[in-house]
C-alpha positions as CSV (number, residue, x, y, z in Angstrom):
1,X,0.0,0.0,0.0
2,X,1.4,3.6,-0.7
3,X,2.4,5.8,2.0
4,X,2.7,9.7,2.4
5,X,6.2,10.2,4.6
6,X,6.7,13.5,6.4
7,X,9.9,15.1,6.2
8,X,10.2,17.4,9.3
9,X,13.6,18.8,8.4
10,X,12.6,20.2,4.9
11,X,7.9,20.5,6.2
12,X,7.6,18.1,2.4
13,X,5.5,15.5,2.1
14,X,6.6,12.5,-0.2
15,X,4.8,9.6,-1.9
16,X,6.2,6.4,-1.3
17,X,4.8,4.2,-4.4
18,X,5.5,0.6,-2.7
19,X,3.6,-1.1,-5.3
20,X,5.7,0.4,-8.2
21,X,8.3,-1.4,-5.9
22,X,11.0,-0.4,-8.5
23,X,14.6,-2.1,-8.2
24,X,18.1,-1.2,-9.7
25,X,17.5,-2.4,-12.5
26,X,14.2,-0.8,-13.6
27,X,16.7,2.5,-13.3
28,X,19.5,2.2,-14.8
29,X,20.2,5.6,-17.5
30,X,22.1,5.2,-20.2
31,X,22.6,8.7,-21.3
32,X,26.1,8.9,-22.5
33,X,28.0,12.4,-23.0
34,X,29.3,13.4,-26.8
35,X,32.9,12.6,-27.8
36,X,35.1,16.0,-27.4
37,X,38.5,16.0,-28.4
38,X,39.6,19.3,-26.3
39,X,38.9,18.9,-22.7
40,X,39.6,22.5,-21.0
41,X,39.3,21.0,-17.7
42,X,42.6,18.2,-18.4
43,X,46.1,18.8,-17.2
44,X,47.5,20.9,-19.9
45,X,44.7,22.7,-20.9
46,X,45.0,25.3,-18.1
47,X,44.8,28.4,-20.8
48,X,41.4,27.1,-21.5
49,X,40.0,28.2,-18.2
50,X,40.2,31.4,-16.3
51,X,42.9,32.1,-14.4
52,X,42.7,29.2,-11.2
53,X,41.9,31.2,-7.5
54,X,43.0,28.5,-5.4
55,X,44.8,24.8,-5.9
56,X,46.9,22.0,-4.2
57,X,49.8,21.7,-6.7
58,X,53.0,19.9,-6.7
59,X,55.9,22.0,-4.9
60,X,57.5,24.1,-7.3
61,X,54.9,24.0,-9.5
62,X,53.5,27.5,-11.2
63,X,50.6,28.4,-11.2
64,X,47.8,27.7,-14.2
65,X,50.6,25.5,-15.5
66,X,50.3,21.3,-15.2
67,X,51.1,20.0,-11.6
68,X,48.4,20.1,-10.3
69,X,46.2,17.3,-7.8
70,X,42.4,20.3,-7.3
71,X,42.1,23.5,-8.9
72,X,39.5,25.7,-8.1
73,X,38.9,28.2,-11.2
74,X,36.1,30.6,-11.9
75,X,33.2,29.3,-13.8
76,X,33.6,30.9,-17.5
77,X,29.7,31.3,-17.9
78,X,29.1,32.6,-14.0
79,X,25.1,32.9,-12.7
80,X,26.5,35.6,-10.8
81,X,29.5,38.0,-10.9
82,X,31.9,39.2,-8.0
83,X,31.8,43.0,-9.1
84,X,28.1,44.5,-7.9
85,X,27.8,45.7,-4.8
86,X,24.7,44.0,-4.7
87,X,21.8,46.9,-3.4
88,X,18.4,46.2,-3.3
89,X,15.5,47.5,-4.6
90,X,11.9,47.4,-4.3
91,X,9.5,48.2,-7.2
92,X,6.0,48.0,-5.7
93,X,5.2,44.4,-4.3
94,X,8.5,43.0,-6.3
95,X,12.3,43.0,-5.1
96,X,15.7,43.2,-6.9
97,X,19.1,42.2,-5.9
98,X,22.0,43.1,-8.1
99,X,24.1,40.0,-9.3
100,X,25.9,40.1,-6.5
101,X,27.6,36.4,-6.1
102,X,30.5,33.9,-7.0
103,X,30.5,31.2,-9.4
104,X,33.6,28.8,-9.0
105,X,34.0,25.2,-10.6
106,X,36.2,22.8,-8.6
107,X,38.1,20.4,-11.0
108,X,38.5,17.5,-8.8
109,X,41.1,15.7,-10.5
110,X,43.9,16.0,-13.8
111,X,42.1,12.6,-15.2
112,X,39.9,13.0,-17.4
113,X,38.4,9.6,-17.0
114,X,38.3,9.1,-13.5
115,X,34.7,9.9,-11.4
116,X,34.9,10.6,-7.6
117,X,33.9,7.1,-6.9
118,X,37.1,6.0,-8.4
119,X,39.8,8.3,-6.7
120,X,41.3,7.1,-3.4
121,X,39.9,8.4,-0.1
122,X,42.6,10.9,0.3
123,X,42.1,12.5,-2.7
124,X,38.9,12.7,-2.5
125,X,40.1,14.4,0.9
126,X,42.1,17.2,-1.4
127,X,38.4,18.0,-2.6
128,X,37.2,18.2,0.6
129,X,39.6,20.3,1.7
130,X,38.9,22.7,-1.1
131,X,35.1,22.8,-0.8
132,X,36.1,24.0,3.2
133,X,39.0,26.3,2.0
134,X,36.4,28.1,-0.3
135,X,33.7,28.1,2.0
136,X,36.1,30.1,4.2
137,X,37.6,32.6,1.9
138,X,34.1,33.4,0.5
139,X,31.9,33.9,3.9
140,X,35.1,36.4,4.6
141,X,33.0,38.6,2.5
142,X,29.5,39.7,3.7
143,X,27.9,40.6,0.7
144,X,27.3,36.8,0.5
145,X,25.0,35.1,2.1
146,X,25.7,31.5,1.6
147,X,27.6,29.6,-0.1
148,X,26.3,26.4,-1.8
149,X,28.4,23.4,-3.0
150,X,27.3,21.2,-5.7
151,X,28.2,18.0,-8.0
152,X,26.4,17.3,-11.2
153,X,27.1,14.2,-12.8
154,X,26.4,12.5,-15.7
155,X,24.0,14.7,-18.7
156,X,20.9,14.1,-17.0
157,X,22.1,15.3,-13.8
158,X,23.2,19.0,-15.5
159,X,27.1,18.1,-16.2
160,X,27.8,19.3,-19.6
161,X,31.1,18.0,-19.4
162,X,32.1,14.1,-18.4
163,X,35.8,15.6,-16.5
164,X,35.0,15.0,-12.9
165,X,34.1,18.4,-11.0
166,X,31.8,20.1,-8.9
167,X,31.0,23.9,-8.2
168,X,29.8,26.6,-5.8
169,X,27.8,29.6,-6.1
170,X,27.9,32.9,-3.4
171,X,24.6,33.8,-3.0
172,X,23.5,37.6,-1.2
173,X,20.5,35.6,-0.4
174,X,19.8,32.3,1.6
175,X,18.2,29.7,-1.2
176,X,14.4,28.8,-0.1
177,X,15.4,25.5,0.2
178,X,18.1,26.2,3.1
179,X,16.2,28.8,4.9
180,X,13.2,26.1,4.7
181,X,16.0,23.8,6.7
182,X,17.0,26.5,9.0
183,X,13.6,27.4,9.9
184,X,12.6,24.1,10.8
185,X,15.5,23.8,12.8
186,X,15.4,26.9,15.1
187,X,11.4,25.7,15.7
188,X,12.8,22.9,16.5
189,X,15.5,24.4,18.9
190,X,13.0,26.3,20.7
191,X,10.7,23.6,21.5
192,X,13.2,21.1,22.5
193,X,16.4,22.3,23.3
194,X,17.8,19.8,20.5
195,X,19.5,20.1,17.3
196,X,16.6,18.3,15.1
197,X,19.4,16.5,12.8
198,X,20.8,15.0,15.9
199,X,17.4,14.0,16.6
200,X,16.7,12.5,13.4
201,X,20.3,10.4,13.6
202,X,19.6,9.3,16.5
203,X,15.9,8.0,15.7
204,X,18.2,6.3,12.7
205,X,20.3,4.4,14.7
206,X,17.2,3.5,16.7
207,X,15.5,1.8,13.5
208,X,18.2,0.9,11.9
209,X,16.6,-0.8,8.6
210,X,17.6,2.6,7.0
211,X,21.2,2.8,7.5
212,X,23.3,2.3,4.6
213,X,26.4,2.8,6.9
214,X,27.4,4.0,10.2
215,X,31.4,4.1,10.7
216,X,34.2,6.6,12.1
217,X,31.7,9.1,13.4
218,X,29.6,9.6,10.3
219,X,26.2,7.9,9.3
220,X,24.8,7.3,5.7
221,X,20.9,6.7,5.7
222,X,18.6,6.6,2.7
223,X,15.9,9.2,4.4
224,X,12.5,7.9,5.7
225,X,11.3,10.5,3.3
226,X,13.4,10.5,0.6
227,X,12.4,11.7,-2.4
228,X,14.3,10.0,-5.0
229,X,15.0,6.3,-5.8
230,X,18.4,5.5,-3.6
231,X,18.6,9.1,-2.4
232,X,21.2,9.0,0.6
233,X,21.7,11.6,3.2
234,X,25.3,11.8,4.9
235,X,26.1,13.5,8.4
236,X,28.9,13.6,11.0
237,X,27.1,11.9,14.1
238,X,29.0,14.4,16.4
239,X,27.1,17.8,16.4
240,X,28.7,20.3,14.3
241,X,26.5,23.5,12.3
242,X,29.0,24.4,9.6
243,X,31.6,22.5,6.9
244,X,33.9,25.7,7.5
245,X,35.4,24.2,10.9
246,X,35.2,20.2,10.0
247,X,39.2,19.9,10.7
248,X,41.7,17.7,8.2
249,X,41.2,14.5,10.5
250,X,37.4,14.4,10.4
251,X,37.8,15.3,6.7
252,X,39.9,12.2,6.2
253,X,37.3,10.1,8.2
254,X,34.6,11.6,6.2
255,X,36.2,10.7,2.9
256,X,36.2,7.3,3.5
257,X,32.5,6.9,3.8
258,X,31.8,9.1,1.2
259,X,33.8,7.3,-1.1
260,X,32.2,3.8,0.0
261,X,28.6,5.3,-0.9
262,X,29.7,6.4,-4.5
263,X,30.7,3.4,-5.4
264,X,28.0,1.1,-4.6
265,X,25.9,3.6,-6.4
266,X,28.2,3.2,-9.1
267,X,28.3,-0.4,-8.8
268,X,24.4,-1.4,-7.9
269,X,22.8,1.4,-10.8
270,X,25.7,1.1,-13.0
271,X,27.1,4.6,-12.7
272,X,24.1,6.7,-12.1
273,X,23.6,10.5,-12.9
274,X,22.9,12.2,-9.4
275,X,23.9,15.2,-7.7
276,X,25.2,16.0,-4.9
277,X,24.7,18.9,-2.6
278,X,26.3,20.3,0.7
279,X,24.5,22.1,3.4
280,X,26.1,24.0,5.6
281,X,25.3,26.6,7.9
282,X,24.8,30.4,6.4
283,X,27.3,33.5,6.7
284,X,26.8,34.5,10.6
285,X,29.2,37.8,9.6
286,X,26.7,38.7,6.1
287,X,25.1,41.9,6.1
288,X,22.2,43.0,6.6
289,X,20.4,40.6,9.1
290,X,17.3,40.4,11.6
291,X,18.2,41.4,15.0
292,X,18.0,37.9,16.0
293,X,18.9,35.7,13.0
294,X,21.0,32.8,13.6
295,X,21.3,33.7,17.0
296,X,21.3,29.7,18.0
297,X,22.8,28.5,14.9
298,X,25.9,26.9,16.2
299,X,23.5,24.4,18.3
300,X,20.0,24.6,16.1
301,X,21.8,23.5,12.7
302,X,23.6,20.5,11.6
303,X,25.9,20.3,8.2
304,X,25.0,17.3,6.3
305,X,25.5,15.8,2.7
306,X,22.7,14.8,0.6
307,X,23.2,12.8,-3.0
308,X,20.2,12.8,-5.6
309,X,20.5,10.0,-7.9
310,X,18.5,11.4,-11.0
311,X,16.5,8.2,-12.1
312,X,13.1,9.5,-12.4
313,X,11.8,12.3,-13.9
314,X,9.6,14.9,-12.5
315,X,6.1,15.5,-13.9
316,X,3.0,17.3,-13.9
317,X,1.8,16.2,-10.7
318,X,5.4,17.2,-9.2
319,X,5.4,20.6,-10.0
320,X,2.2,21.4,-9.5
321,X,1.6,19.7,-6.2
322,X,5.0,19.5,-4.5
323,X,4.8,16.6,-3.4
324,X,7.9,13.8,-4.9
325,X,6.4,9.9,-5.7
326,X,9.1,7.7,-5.5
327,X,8.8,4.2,-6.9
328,X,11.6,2.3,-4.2
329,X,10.8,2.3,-0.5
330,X,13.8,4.0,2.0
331,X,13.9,0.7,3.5
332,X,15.1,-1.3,0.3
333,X,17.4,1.5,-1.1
334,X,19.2,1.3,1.9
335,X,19.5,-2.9,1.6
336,X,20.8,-2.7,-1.8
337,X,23.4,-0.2,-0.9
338,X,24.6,-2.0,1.8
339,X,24.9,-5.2,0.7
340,X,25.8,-4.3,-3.0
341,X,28.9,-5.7,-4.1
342,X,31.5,-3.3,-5.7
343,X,32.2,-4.6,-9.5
């Protein structure tokens, strides 16, 4: 029989379509990207992207030059631009926001045929250690209100090209779908004196048929309410609001897990598009803010890791009601995950 499943972290209501009871097979994409013969992201190609902001290099190595393990560069098409100053108007009931923002692509790797499932944990550290490095240097600035951190991979996930990378936008506005977080976990905060992620985790651990993992102070879960087939939710067990103070052993410990989730996606759909998104906690120094914004974000909030695979499509009934249907329960994502075999 169907279920609707509350989410109380993200107030969404989700279909669960048990009887669709779709498995790994019955979602498997085989969307492949277009042969190109000049990859501006590969080692050597540096001329072919603007000039890199931040990298881990080899010593002695120049910069924009090969020699390079990350490079962070600035996206070449940006959403939004560095320069305005980023005022505010109001023409009658609408608002405007100059283009205020940053648009930075992280090139994860030199190989052009390696995915982040594929590089060793501590690589996949070195991108880590970027996304927190960036984090930092932006929220220096407080024109920008957050700072979000995203993957797209595979065509149907957004990635135009196949090199593995990942990008971040500055924002002078929190996105609806992070203040929709926050707010639910102040209420939360307010009520019970509890961070509501810790809450949730815990209530994990407690039921345990959704755990996917659980290992070296982090959890992997495929959420009671998730929306998407084999979506997976990843969180440091130990309380912690913001990515910008994880230190370089818990990002060691963290790449670990995150690497043993990508690959039995890899493995069990056979290299699925998804995305990848990391929440963190807003600027606390951006300007302007309500008196009492973020006041008790350090203990109300809780950085986490969510990853989309992108097997279904969204319809009609999607958009117009808001509500996700998704054809595999939590319960057997998480199964197939766990006990999938890495090819």
């Amino acid at each position: 029989m169907p279920e609707l499943r509350y989410d109380p972290l993200q107030h969404r209501w989700v279909i669960i379509a048990t009887e669709r009871g779709a498995r790994p097979s019955d979602l498997q994409d085989t969307t492949k990207y277009n042969h190109i013969e000049h990859c501006p992201f590969d080692e050597g190609n540096e001329s072919s992207t603007p000039p890199e902001i931040w990298a881990i290099r080899e010593p002695n190595s120049p910069h924009n030059s090969p020699g390079w393990k990350v490079r962070v560069v600035p996206n070449k098409y940006p959403a939004l631009n560095i320069g305005p100053e980023g005022k505010r108007i109001g023409v009658g009931y609408y608002d405007m926001i100059e283009g205020t923002g940053a648009h930075e692509v992280i090139i994860e790797t030199p190989r052009h045929d390696l995915s982040m499932a594929d590089l060793p944990p501590d690589h996949i550290k070195l991108v880590l250690l970027a996304y927190r490095e960036r984090l930092r240097d932006l929220y220096k600035d407080p024109r920008f209100k957050y700072v979000l951190i995203f993957k797209n991979h595979g065509k149907r996930a957004g990635a135009s090209l196949a090199h593995p990378h990942s990008q971040l936008i500055a924002t002078p506005i929190v996105p609806r779908n992070i203040s929709i977080k926050l707010d639910a976990a102040k209420q939360h905060y307010e009520r019970k004196e509890r961070c509501l992620i810790c809450d949730l985790i815990q209530q994990e651990i407690n039921t345990g048929s959704r755990i996917i993992f659980s290992e070296n102070g982090f959890i992997a879960v495929a959420p009671y309410a998730s929306r998407f087939p084999f979506e997976v939710f990843i969180a440091p067990v130990n309380h912690n609001c913001s990515f910008t103070a994880v230190a370089d052993e818990e990002l060691d410990r963290f790449s670990h897990i995150l690497k043993k989730i990508l690959l039995r996606l890899k493995s069990v759909l056979q290299d699925p598009p998804h995305n990848f998104v990391l929440n963190t906690s807003p600027n606390i120094e951006a300007k302007p803010k309500f008196s009492d914004q973020w006041v008790t974000l350090n203990y109300d909030y809780h950085w986490h890791f969510e990853i989309i695979p992108r097997l279904v499509r969204i319809a009609g009934f999607e958009w117009g009601s808001g509500f996700y249907i998704n054809p595999s329960t939590p319960e057997m994502a998480a199964q197939y995950l766990r006990e999938g075999k890495i090819e």
